[in-house]
C-alpha distance (Angstrom), angle and dihedral (degrees) to the residues before:
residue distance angle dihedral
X1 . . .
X2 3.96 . .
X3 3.72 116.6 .
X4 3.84 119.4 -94.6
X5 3.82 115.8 -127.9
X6 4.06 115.7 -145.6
X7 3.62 88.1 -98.2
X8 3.37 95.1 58.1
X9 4.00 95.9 68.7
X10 3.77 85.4 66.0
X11 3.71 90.8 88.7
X12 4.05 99.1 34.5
X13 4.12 111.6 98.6
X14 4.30 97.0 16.9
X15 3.36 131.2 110.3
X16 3.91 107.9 -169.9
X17 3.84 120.5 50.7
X18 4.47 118.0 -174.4
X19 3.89 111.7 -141.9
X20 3.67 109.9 -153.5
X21 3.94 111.0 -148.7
X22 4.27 81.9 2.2
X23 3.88 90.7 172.1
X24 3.89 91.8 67.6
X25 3.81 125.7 113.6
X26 3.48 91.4 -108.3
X27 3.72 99.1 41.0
X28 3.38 107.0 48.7
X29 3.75 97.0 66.4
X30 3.35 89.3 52.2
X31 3.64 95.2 52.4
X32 4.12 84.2 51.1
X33 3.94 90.1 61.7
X34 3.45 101.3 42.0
X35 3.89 89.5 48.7
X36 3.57 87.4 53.4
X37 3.83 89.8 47.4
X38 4.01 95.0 62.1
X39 3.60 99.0 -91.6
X40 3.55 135.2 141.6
X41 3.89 119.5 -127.1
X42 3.51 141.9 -147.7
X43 4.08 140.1 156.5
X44 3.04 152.1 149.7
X45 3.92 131.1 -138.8
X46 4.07 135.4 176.5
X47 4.08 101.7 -135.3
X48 4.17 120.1 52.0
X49 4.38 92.0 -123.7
X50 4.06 130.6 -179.2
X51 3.94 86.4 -108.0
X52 4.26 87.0 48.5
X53 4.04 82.1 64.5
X54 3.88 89.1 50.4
X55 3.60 99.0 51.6
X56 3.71 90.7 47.4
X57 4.02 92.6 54.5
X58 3.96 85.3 58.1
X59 3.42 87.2 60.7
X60 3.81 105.1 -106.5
X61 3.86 130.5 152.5
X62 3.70 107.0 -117.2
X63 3.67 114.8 -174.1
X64 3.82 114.2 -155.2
X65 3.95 103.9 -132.0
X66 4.12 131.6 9.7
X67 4.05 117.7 -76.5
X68 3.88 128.2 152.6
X69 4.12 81.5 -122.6
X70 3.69 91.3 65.5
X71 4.23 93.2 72.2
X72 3.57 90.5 55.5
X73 3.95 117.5 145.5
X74 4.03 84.6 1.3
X75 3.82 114.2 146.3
X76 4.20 87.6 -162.9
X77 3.59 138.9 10.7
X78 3.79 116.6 -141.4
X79 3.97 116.9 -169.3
X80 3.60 136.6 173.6
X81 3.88 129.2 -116.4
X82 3.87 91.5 -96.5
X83 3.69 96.5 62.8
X84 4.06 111.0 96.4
X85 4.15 120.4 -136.2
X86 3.44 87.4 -109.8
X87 3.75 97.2 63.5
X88 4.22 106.9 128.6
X89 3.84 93.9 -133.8
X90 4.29 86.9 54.2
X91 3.49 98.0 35.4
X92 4.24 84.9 49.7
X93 3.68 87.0 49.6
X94 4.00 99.8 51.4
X95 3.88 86.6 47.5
X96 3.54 97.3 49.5
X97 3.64 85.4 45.2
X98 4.14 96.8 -117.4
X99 4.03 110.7 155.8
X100 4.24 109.3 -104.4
X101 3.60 112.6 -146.4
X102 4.43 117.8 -170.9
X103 4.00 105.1 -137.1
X104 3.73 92.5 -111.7
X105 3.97 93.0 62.9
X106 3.71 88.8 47.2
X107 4.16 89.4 57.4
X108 3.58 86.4 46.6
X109 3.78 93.8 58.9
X110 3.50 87.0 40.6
X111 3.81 93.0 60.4
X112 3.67 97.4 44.3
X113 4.57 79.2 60.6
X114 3.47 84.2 64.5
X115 3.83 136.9 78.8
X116 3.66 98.6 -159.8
X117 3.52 114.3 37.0
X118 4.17 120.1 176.5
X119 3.94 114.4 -162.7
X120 3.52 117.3 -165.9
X121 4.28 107.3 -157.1
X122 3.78 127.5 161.4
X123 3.54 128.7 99.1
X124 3.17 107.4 -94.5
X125 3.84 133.9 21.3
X126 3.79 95.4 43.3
X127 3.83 110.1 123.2
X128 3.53 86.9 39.7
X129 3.99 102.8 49.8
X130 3.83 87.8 46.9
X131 3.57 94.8 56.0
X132 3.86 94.0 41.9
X133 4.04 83.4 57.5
X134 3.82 99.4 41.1
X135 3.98 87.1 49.1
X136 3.91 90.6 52.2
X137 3.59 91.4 47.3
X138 3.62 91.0 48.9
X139 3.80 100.0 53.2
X140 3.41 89.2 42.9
X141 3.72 94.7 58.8
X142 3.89 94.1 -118.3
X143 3.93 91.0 140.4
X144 3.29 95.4 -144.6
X145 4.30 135.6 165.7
X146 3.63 117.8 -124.1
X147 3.97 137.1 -176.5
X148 3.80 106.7 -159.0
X149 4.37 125.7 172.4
X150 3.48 88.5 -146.2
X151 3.91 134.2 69.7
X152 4.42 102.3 -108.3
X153 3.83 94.1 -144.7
X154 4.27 77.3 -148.0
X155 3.51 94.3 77.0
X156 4.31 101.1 4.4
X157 3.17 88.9 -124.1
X158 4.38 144.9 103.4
X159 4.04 87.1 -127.1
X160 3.46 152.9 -14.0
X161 3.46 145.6 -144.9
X162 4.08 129.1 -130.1
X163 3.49 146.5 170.0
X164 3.90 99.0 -92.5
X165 3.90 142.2 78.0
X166 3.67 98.3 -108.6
X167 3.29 123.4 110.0
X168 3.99 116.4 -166.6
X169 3.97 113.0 -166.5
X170 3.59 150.7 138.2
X171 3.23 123.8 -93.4
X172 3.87 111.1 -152.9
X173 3.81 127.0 -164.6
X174 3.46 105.6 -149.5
X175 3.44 128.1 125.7
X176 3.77 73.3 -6.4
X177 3.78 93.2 -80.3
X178 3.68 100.9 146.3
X179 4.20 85.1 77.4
X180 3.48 83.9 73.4
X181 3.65 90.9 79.5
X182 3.63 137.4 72.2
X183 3.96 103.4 -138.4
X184 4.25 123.8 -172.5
X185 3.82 89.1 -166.3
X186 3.64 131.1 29.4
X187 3.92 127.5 -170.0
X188 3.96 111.7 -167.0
X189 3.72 106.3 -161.3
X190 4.13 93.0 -178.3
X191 3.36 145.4 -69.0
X192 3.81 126.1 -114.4
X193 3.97 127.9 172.2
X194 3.79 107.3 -77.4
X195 3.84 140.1 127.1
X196 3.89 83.7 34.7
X197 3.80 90.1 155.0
X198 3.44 82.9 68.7
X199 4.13 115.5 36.0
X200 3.90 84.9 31.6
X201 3.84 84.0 -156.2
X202 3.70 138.5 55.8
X203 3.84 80.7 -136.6
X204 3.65 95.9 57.9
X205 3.74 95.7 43.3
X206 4.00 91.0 51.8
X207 3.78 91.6 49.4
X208 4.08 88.5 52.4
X209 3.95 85.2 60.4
X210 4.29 89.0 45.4
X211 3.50 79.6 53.8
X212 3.85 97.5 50.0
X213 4.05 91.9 39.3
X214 4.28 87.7 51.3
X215 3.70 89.2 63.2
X216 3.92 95.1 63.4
X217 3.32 144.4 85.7
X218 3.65 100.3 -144.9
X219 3.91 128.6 17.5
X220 3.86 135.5 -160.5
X221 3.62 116.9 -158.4
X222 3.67 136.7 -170.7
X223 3.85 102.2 -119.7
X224 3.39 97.8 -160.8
X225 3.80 95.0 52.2
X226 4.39 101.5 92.9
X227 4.24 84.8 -155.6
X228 3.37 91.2 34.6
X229 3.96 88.9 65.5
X230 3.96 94.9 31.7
X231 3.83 81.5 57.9
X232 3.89 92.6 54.0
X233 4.20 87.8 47.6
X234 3.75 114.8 129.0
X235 4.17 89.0 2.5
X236 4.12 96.7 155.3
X237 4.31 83.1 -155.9
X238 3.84 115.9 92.0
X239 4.25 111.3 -88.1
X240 3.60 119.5 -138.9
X241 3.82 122.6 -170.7
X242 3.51 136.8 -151.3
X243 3.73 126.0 164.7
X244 4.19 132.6 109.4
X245 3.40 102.9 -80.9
X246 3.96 111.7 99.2
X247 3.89 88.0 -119.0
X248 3.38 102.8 75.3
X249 4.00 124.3 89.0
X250 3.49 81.5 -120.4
X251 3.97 130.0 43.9
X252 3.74 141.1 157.1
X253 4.36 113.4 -135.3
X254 3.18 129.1 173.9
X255 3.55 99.5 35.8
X256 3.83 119.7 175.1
X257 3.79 139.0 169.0
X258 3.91 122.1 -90.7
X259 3.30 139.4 -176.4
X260 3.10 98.6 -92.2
X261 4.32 109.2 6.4
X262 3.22 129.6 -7.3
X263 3.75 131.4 -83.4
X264 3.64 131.6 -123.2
X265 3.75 146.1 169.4
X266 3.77 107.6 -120.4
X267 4.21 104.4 -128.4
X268 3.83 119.3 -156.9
X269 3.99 118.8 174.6
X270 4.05 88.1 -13.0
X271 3.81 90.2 -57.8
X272 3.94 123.9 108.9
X273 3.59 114.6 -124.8
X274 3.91 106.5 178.6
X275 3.73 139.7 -30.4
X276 3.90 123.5 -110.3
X277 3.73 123.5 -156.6
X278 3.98 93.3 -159.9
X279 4.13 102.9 -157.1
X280 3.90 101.9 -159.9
X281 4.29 111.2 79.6
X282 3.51 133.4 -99.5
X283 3.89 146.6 66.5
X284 3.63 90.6 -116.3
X285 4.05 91.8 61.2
X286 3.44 90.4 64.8
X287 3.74 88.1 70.1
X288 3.68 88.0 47.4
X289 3.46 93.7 56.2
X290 3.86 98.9 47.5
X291 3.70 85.5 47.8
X292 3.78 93.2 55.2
X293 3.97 84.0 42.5
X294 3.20 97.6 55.0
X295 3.82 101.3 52.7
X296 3.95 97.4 40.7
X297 4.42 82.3 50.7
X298 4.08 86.0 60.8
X299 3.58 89.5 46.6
X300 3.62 96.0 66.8
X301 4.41 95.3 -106.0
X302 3.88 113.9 137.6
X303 3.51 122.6 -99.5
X304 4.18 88.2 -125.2
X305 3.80 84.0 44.1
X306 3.81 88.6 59.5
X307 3.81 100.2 39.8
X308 3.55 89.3 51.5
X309 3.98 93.3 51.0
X310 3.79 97.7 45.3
X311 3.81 88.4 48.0
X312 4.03 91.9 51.4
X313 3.83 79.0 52.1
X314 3.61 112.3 109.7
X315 4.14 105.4 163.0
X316 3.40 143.2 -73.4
X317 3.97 124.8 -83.6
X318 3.50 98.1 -84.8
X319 4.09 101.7 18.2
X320 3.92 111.0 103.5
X321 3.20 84.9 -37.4
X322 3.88 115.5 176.0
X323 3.66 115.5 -141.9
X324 3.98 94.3 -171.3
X325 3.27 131.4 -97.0
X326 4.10 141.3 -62.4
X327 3.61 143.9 -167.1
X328 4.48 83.3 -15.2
X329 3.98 86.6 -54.9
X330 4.01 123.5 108.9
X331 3.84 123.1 -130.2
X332 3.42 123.4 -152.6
X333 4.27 141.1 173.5
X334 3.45 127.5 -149.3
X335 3.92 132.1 164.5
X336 3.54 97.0 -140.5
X337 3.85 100.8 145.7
X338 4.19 102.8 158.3
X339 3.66 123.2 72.9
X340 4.12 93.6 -112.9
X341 4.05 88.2 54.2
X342 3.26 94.9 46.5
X343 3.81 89.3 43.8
X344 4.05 90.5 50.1
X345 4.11 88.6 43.9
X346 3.78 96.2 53.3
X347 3.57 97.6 44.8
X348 3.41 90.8 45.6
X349 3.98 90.6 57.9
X350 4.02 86.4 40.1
X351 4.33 83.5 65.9
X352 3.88 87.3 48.2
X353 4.07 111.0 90.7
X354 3.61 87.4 -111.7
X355 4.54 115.4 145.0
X356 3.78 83.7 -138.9
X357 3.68 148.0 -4.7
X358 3.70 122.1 -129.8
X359 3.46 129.2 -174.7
X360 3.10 130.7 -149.3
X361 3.86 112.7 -165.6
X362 3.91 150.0 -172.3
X363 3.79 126.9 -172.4
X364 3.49 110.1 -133.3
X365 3.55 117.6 -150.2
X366 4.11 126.8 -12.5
X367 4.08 96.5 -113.3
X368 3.57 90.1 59.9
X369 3.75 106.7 41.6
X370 3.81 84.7 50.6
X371 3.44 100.5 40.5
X372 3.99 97.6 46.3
X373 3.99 94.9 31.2
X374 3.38 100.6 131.9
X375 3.83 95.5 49.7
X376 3.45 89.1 46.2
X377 4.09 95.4 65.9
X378 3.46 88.2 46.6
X379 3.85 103.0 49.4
X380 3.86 79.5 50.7
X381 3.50 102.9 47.8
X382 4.04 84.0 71.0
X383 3.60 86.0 83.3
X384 3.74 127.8 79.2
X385 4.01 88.1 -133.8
X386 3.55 140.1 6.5
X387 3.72 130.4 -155.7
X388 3.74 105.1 -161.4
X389 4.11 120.3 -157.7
X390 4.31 112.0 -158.1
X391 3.78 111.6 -93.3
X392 3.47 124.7 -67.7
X393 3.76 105.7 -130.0
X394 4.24 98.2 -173.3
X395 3.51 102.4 175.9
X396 3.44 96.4 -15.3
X397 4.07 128.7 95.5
X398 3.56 113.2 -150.1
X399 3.82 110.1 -102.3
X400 3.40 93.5 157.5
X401 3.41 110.9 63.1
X402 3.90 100.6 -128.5
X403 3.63 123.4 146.8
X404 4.18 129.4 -176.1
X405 3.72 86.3 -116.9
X406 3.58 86.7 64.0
X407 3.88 81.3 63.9
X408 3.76 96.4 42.5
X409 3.87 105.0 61.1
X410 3.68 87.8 55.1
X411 4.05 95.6 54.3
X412 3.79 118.1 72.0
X413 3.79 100.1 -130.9
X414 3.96 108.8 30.5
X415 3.72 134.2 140.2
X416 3.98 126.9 171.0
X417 3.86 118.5 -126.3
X418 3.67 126.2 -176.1
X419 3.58 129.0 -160.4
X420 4.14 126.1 23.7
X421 3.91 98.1 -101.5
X422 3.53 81.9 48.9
X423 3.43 96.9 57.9
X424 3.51 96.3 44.9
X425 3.22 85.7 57.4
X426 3.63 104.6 62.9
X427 3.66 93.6 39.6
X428 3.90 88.8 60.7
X429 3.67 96.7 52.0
X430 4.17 97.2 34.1
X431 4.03 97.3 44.7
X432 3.48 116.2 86.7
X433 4.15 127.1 -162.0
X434 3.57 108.1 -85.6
X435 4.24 90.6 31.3
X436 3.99 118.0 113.6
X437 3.32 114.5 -144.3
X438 3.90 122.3 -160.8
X439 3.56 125.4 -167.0
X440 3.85 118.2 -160.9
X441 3.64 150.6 174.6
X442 3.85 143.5 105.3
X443 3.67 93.2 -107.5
X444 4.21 129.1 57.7
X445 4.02 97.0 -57.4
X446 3.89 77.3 118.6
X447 3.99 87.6 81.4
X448 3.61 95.2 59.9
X449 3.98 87.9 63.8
X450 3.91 92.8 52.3
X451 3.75 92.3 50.7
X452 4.21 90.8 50.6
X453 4.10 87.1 44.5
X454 4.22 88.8 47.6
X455 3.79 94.3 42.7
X456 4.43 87.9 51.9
X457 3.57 93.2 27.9
């Protein structure tokens, strides 16, 4: 039994639990657990959303818009980091004296419910890692409960809930939430510079993931990731590592270019166990894949039963994900948000036989677009053309005077569009049949594609 922190208590002895902005990514699984768990839901959200519908079919109260009314009867209010202090239905709840809970702390209470908890943490590769495991475990008739930021075209949905005691999540390291949780198993996939206007340091981010990787039992580490390992020094739980290079106790050889992934021979101890035709793009997948591998072979699941899985596996919502295609060019959405995503997503398209590459993309927060400028041009400058939206702020205001056109006179081929229907737009009349056009960015860029795809539906 894992120990309870005082937090924890909050949702022991209550029936009815309000989810503030319940239709997000990160929300909606949530909600999906605790249904299944005996509660009682309610929320409230701005924007009608696929995972909206879901919630609803469990039976929740969603309230369309924020009003101190909406908490009503509620024995906690749960909200996610994008909800501001100010919010009516929290600032009802603190003055009525109802318990407030941030979304992170509730995933960390749910972990500590479970006796085999899987956090996926790195920087990069997250969303798409977790899926690849959830989908293996699925297939395989494992059962298991998963919390997921992207859409798992498997099941359509951020998460789902099974009869077992595993809990497959990611693990995210900002604002050094991720601590919040109690993990069994941790897969660190790498760690690169971002959220630097919070860790400061790439020191102090990479000893918030030694931090993470000391709570486990069992740890898989990319190899061939130098912080990756420095993060996993002195770690008193048992290291596993996967990566290319022939060192680590697990390695992909012989890897070749498909039609649609690459192919590899899976390599454990120096000897091959099975080859995997991966079918979503990109070099960096194969890593992915032989991370997701590796932690489904220590849980008992067949090599076949794996191969098969990962080969089913065609993306997460949101990651190189094709949309279709429209007037002979191909649309596609991927949440690449960081300069070495975007660099890994455009070169990946550049392998594709695609005439041209065009991206589509939208700065997501100020801090970062100043802080990684430089890398952003030339992650961008992969593609043959980039459509660039104004910066995102999110929660951020902009103290730091940065603007996308500061990223556009650098790149050959760069115009600034604002507004969705704008954008969709200019991608009708600029693409040309045989062109793949990409739209990407942590924040809503993903709207722009639906309104090309209903405007040529």
């Amino acid at each position: 039994m894992k120990t309870l922190r005082a937090e924890d208590k909050l949702i022991d002895g209550i029936k009815h639990i309000h989810m503030i902005g319940i239709g997000g990514s990160g929300m909606c699984p949530l909600a999906e657990i605790l249904h299944s768990k005996g509660y009682t839901l309610s929320g409230s959200d701005n924007n009608e959303s696929d995972p909206l519908k879901r919630v609803r079919k469990l039976g929740a109260t969603v309230y369309m818009g924020h009003s101190a009314e909406n908490i009503k009867g509620a024995e906690l209010v749960v909200y996610s980091a994008a909800i501001s202090e100010d919010n009516p239905e929290i600032v009802a709840a603190k003055k009525q004296g109802i318990p407030t809970m941030e979304r992170s702390h509730l995933l960390g209470a749910l972990t500590r419910r479970y006796d085999n908890v899987i956090g996926v943490c790195g920087t990069h590769g997250k969303t798409s890692v977790t899926s690849m495991i959830t989908q293996i475990l699925i297939l395989n008739k494992m059962e298991p409960n998963a919390v997921i930021g992207g859409r798992l075209p498997l099941i359509n949905s951020n998460g789902i809930t099974g009869k077992s005691e595993t809990l497959v999540c990611e693990a995210c390291e900002f604002v050094d939430t991720f601590l919040q949780m109690t993990p069994d198993i941790a897969v660190l996939l790498n760690i690169d510079n971002d959220h630097l206007d919070y860790f400061k340091t790439m020191e102090n981010l990479t000893l918030s993931f030694h931090k993470f990787l000391a709570m486990t039992k069992l740890s898989f580490v990319n190899g061939d990731d130098e912080l990756a390992l420095k993060a996993a020094e002195g770690i008193d739980a048992r290291v596993i590592t996967f990566g290319f290079g022939e060192n680590n106790d697990y390695y992909a050889k012989n890897i070749k270019s498909g039609k649609y992934g690459f192919s590899f021979d899976v390599m454990k101890k120096k000897e091959k166990i099975i080859n995997i035709e991966m079918h979503i793009p990109g070099h960096h997948n194969v890593l992915n894949g032989l991370a997701a591998f590796a932690v489904c072979d220590n849980m008992g699941v067949s090599a076949d039963g794996i191969k098969d899985a990962l080969e089913k596996f065609t993306g997460a919502g949101r990651r190189f994900e094709f949309l279709g295609e429209y007037n002979g060019f191909t649309l596609a959405d991927d949440y690449a948000h960081h300069p070495t995503e975007i660099n890994a997503t455009l070169t990946a398209a550049k392998h594709l036989d695609y005439n041209r590459v065009i991206a589509v993309f939208q700065p997501f927060t100020f801090s970062r677009t100043a802080l990684l400028k430089d890398e952003f041009i030339e992650a961008l400058s992969v593609a043959d053309k980039v459509i660039l939206t104004p910066i995102m702020g999110s929660r951020e205001v902009n103290t730091y005077g940065i603007k996308s056109e500061h990223l556009a006179e650098k790149l050959s081929d760069a115009i600034i569009v604002d507004g969705f229907e704008n954008i969709a737009d200019t991608v009708i009349k600029e693409a040309k049949a045989g062109d793949l056009v990409i739209t990407m960015g942590g924040g809503d860029i993903y709207k722009a594609a639906h309104i090309i795809m209903e405007k040529l539906g």
